[in-house]
N, C-alpha and C positions, 0 to 999 in steps of 0.2 A: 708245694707238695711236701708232706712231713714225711723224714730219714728212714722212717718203715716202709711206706708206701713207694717210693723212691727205690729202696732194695729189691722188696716184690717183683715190680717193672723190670729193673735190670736183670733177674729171674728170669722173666716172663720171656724177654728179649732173645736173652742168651739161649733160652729153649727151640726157637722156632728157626727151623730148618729149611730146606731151599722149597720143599714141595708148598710149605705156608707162604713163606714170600711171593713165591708166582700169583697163590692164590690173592694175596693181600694186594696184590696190585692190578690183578685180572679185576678184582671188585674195586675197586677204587676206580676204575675204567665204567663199570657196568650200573655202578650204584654210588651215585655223587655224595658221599655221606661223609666219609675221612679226609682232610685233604692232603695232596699229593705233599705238599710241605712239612706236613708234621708226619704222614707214613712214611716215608723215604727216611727222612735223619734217624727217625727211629731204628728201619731195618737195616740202619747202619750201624747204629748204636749195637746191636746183638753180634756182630760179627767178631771174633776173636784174633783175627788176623787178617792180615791183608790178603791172600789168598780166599779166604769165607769172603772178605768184603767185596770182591771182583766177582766170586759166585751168586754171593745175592745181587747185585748188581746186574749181571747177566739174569737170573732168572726173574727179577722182578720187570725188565726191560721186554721176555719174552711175556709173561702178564701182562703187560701194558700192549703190548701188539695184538695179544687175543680179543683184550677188552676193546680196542679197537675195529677189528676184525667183525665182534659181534655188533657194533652200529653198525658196520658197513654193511655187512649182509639187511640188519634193519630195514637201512633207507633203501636197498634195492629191493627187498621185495615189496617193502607197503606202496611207496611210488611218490612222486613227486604230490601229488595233492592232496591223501592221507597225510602224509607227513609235515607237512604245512600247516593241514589243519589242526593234528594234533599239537603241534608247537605250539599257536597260539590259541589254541585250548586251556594245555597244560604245562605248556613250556615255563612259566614263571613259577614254579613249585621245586625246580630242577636250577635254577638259574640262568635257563635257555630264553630269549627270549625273541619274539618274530625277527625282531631289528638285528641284534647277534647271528641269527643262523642265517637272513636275508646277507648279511656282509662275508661270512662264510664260504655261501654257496656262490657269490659273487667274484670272492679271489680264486677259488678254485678255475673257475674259470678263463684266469690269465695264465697263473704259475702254479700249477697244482703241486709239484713236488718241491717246491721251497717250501710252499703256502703251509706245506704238510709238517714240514720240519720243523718252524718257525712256529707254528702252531702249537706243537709240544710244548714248548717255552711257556707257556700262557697260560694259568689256571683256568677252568673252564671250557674254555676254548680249546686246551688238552684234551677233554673228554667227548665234546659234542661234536668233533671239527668231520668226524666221520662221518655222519650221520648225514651232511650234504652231500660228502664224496660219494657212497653207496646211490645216492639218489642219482647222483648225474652220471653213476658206471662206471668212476674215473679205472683206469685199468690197476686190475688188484695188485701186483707183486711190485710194481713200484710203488703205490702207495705203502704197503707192507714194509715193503725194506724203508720210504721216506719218514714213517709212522715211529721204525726201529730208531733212525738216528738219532730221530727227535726227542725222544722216550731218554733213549742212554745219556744224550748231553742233560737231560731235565734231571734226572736220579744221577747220576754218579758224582756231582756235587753235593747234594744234596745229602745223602747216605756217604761220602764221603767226609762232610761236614762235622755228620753227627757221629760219626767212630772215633773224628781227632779230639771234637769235644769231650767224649765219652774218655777217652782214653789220657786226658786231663783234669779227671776228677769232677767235671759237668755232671748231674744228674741227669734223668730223662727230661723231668720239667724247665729246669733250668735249660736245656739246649734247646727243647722246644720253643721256648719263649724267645730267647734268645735269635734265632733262624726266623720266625716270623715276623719279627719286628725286622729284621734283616730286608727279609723280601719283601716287606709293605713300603721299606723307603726307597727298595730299590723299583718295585713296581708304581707309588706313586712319582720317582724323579723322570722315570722314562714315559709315563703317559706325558706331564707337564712340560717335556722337551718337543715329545710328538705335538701337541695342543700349539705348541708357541711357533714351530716348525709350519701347521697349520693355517693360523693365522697371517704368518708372516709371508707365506704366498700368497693371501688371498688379499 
């Protein structure tokens, strides 16, 4: 990104307050279009202090629980076989696909409030993991609260990341880039651990 465009952003950054954050991360829940990787470091990048950064942090955690929230209500009112069908309908447009939510709604079934936590971690799987829970009823305020922890450990590294970056002369682009090449070697070394863990039982 050229030194103009790069100031702009940091502009841009610095303008947006806790009621935008909520929202930037309620849609990031609701509409899989940004992802949690590159909006998180960012609304860390805009914070001015460590106080701002532990507010957006909090408010974009409670955004993440809404967006949340709104699958959940989803899968409970369409019902288990709408929502099946719709998956593999159109689930591959979203990055949902039958075999993804089939494994979903299958762990929920054992450990649903790990499953929930642990699920946040997870691109993807971050945003759709609701949409089984609502379907099977799981009960709402512990999924809620498990939805919360999940959410804050996912963001507060993340938006922590990009405020130290930022505040080391990193541009936006540069920290971006930076962060996703990060979590690509760290998400492909733990699938190839899981795969090899795999194998090696079987």
């Amino acid at each position: 990104m050229i030194p103009a465009a790069d100031g702009l952003v940091d502009r841009v950054l610095g303008g947006v307050g806790l009621p935008q954050v909520f929202l930037a991360a309620l849609a990031e829940k609701a509409i899989p279009v940004l992802p949690s990787y590159l909006l998180f470091p960012a609304i860390g990048m805009g914070a001015a202090t460590v106080p701002d950064l532990l507010l957006r942090c909090a408010a974009a955690t409670l955004g993440s629980v809404g967006g949340g929230l709104g699958w959940y209500l989803s899968g409970a009112l369409i019902g288990p076989v709408r929502v099946r069908r719709l998956v593999k309908r159109h689930g591959r447009w979203v990055l949902l696909r039958p075999q993804l939510y089939d494994r979903m709604a299958e762990a929920y079934r054992r450990r649903p409030f790990a499953i929930t936590v642990l699920g946040q971690l997870v691109p993807t799987v971050r945003i759709f993991q609701a949409l089984p829970a609502g379907v099977l009823r799981l009960p709402l305020l512990p999924f809620l609260a498990a939805t919360g922890i999940g959410a804050l450990c996912w963001i507060v590294p993340l938006a922590v990341a990009g405020h130290v970056l930022h505040r080391y002369g990193w541009t936006a682009s540069e920290a971006g880039v930076a962060l996703l090449l990060t979590l690509l070697v760290l998400e492909g070394s733990a699938l190839l651990i899981a795969r090899h863990r795999v194998a090696a039982k079987s």
